[in-house]
N, C-alpha and C positions, 0 to 999 in steps of 0.2 A: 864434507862434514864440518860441522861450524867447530870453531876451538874451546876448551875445555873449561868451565869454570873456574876463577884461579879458588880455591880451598880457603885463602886466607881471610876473602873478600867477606864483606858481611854482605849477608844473603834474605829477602823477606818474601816469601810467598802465599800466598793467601789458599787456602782448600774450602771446598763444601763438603763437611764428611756428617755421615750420624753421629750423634752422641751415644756416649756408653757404649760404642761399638768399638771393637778393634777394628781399622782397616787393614784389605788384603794387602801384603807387601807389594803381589806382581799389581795389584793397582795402583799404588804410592810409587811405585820402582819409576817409568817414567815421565813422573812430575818432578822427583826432587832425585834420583839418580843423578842425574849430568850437575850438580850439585855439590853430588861428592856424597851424599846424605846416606845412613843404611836406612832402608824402609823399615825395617822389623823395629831399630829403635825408635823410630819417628812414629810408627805406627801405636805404640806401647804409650807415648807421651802424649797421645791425640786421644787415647784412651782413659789417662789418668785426668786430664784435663777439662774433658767431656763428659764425667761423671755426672750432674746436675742439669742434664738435658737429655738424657734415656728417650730415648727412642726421637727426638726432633732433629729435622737436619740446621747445623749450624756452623757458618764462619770459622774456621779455625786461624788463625796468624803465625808462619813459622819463622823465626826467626835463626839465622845459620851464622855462628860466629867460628871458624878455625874447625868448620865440620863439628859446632855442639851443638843442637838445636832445641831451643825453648818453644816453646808453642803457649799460646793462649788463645782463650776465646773471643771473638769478636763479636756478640749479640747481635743479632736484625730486631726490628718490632715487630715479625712477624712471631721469631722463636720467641721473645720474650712474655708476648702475651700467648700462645699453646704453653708456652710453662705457668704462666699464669692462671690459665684455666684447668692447670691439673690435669691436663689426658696426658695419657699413655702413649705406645706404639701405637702404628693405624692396626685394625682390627678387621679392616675389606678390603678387598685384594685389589693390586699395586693401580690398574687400569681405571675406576671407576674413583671419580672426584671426593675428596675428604671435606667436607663443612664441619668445621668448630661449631657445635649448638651451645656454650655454653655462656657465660654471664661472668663480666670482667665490670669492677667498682673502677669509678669514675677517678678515685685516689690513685686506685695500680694505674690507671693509662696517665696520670701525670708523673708519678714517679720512674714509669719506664721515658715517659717526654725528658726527664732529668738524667737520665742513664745516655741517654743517646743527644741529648743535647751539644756535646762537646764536636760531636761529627754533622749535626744536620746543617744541611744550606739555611735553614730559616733565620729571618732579622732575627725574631721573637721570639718569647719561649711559648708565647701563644700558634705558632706558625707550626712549630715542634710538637704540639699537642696535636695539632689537625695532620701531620703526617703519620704520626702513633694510629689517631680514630681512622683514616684511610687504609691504612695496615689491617686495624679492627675489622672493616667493611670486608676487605679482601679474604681474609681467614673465614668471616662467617659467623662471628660473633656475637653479641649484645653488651649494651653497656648500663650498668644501673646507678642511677644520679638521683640521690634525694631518696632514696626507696623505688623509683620506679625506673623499669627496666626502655630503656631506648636501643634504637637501631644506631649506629655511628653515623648515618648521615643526619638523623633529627641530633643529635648531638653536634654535627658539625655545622649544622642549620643554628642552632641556637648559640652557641660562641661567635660565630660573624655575624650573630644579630647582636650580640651582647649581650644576654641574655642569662651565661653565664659569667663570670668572672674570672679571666686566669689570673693570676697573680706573676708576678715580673722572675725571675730565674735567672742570673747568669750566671756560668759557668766559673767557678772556684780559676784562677789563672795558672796554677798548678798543676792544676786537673789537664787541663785544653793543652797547657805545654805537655807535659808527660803523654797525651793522646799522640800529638803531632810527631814526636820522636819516635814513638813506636814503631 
């Protein structure tokens, strides 16, 4: 049996839980059990936290100092644009593939590029937009630019032609530090 977490230590775990859901304890119990952690209140805090993403799965970050655990959310671009588009829960059952039909402004996919910019691998914030519209393609979405509605690939066609203009974006250095400590 490996030895015991020391309690004191600070502790960061990453989850994929629902949002707005409570999760079950006996399912929390052995991820953050040998931890030290109670499930029921980890569980409660992953609940208050995850209010703003009802029904999408998403990233959670626990953070364990002296057995208190904070939690926050850590966004994907995938959950950010499903929250973007406004659905709900799925509504067909668990087996059979989910496609987002719906239509995200060409503005939301740069401002979630600015959200998630502190974390991506890309030089550019141009590079950071094209992993957001890849995210887009993956979900199942559309993107409307100028009035009319595109596929994320003719959008990702038209930026590496140039076609459109990203404008330059770096990260606030506050920002990028405070990411990195987390």
């Amino acid at each position: 049996m490996p030895p015991r977490a020391d309690p004191n230590a600070e502790v960061v775990l990453y989850l994929r839980v629902k949002g707005g859901i409570i999760p079950a304890p006996n399912a929390l119990g052995p991820k953050i059990g040998p931890y030290g952690l109670p499930p029921k209140v980890v569980g409660e805090k992953i609940h208050e936290a995850t209010q703003g993403y009802k029904g999408i799965r998403v990233k959670v970050r626990i953070v364990s100092k002296n057995r208190q655990p904070t939690v926050s959310v850590v966004p994907t671009a995938s959950s950010l644009l499903v929250k973007a588009l406004g659905e709900g829960p799925r509504t067909i059952p668990k087996g059979q593939p989910l496609l987002h039909t719906g239509t995200v402004k060409f503005d939301t996919v740069l401002d979630i590029a600015k959200e998630l910019r502190a974390n991506s691998f890309a030089l550019k914030y141009a590079g950071t937009v094209l992993e957001v519209l890849g995210s887009a393609r993956s979900v199942g979405c559309k993107v409307e630019y100028k009035g009319t509605v595109y596929s994320p690939a003719e959008i990702t066609e038209m930026v590496k032609a140039g076609d459109i203009e990203i404008p330059e974006y770096n990260v606030p250095y506050q920002l990028a530090e405070e990411q990195e400590t987390e």
